[in-house]
C-alpha positions in Angstrom: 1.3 -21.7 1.0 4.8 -22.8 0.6 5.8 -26.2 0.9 8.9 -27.0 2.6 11.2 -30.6 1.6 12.5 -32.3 4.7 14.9 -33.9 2.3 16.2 -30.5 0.7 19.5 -30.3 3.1 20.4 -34.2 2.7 19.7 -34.2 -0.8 21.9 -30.9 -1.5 24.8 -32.5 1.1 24.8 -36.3 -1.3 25.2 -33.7 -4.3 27.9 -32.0 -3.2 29.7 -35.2 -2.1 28.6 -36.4 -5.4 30.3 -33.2 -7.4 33.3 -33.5 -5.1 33.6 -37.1 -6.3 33.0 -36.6 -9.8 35.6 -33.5 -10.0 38.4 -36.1 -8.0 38.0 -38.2 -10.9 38.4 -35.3 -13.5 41.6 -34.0 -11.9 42.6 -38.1 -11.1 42.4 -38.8 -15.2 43.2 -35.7 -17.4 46.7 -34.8 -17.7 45.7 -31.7 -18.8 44.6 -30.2 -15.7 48.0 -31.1 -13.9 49.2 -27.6 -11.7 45.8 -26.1 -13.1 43.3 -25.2 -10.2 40.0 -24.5 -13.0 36.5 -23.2 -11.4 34.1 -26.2 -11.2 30.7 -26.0 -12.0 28.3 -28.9 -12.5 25.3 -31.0 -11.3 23.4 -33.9 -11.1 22.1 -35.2 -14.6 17.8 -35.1 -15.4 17.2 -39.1 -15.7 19.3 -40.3 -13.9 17.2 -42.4 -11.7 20.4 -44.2 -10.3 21.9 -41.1 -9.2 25.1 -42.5 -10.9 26.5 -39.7 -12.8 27.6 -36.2 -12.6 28.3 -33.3 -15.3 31.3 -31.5 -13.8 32.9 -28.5 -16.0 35.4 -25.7 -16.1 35.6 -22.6 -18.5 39.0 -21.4 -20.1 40.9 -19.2 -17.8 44.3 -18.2 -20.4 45.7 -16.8 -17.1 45.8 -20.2 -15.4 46.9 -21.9 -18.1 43.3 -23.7 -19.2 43.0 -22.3 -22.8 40.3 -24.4 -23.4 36.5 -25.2 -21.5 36.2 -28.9 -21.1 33.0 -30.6 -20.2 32.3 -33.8 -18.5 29.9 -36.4 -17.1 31.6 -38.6 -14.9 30.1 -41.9 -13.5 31.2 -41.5 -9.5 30.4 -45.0 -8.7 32.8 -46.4 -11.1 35.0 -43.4 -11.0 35.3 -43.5 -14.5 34.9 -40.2 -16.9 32.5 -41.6 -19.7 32.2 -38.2 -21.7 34.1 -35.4 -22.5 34.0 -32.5 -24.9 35.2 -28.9 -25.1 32.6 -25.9 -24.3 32.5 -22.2 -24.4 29.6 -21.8 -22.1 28.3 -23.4 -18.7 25.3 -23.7 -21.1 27.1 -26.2 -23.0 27.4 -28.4 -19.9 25.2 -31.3 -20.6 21.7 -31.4 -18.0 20.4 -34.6 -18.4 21.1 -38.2 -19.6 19.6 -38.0 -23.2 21.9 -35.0 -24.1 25.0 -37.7 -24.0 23.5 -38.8 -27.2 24.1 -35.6 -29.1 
C-alpha cells in the first residue's frame, strides 16, 4: 500500500522558493560570481525545524570562468550567507544543521 502526502506539492513549491531565495543571496553577496551563470544545486538542511536555512552550491566549470566549487548555507529569512567553503563534490554540500560544526 503506498501512502500518498497531500503536502508533497506545497512542500516541494516552499523549497524551491526557498532555494531561489537562498541562491539570490549567493549571487547578491559574492563578487566572485559577477558575469558567472554556475549550476545550482542544493536543499533544505536535516534539523532545521525553523525551516530557516538553505545549502545552495555550484561545482567548478573552468569554461565559465568558476575555477573553483563553492558551498553555502544561506539563512533566507535574514538573507544573510552564514557559511561558506570550497567543494569538489555535490557530496561536500553540507545536509543538515550539525555538519556546520565541522
Amino acid at each position: 500500500m503506498k501512502l500518498l502526502n497531500p503536502f508533497g506539492r506545497v512542500q516541494k513549491g516552499i523549497d524551491d522558493d526557498r532555494l531561489a531565495a537562498a541562491i539570490a543571496v549567493v549571487s547578491a553577496h559574492d563578487a566572485e560570481l559577477a558575469g558567472s551563470t554556475p549550476v545550482w544545486f542544493g536543499g533544505p538542511l536535516e534539523g532545521d525545524v525553523r525551516q530557516r536555512y538553505m545549502a545552495v552550491g555550484y561545482l567548478a566549470a573552468p569554461d565559465s570562468g568558476l575555477e573553483e566549487g563553492r558551498a553555502y548555507v544561506v539563512d533566507v529569512r535574514s538573507g544573510h550567507v552564514i557559511w561558506r567553503r570550497p567543494i569538489e563534490h555535490r557530496a561536500d554540500l553540507p545536509r543538515s544543521v550539525t555538519a556546520l560544526g565541522t
